[in-house]
C-alpha positions, 0 to 999 in steps of 0.5 A: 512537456507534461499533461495530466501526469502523463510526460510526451519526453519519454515514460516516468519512472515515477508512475508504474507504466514507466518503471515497467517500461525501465525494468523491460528494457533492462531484461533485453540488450537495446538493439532486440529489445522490441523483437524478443519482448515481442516473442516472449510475450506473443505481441507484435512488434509493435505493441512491445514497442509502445510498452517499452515506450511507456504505454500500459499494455492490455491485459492480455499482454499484461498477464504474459508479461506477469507469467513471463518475468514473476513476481520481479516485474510485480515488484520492479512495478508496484513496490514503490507505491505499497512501499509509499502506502505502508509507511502512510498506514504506519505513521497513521497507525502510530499516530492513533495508538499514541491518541488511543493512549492519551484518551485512556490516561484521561479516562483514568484520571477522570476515574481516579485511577489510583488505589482507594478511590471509588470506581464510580460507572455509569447506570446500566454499565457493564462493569457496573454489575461486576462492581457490585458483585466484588462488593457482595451486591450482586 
């Protein structure tokens, strides 16, 4: 039974409260799991109960958590959500350089883009001014 992503079957490995419950549970042998996260981390046994169940723990436990297993529990935990968002940020990336190059080749052809046609700039441009100075105008 699931409610506002939250399942009542057990923890999913798709959220980061289930796949940091899956990566505590692999740390310990099954039958001491919630006394010896109880220990290494200065909870009761209890609350290492709820957090090899799913639940999210505080802070206060969060950050034993952290200093306890590194950067292994960081990435067991959030590596597949900044995996998910750099490659959004890279597609997005690409897609704007490709309309970035669509507009310059537009641009150039408006401009007339080949050798011996007239640059022709706006009034007050900055590219105005170096025009009529190549031009001795200046």
């Amino acid at each position: 039974m699931t409610y506002a992503r939250a399942s009542f079957m057990g923890p999913d490995s798709h959220t980061p409260n289930g796949r940091l419950a899956a990566y505590l549970r692999g740390q310990f042998p099954r039958e001491h799991a919630t006394k010896r996260l109880a220990a290494d981390i200065g909870c009761t046994p209890k609350a290492a109960e709820n957090i090899l169940a799913g639940h999210w723990p505080g802070a206060r436990h969060w950050q034993s958590i952290a200093r306890r297993f590194g950067r292994d529990v960081l990435e067991a935990v959030f590596a597949p959500d900044i995996d998910a968002t750099l490659a959004r940020l890279t597609a997005e990336e690409r897609d704007l350089e490709e309309r970035l190059e669509r507009a310059r080749a537009a641009r150039r052809q408006v401009q007339g883009g080949g050798e011996g046609h007239t640059q022709r700039l706006a009034p007050g441009s900055p590219d105005r001014a170096a025009v009529g100075a190549k031009r001795g105008r200046g």
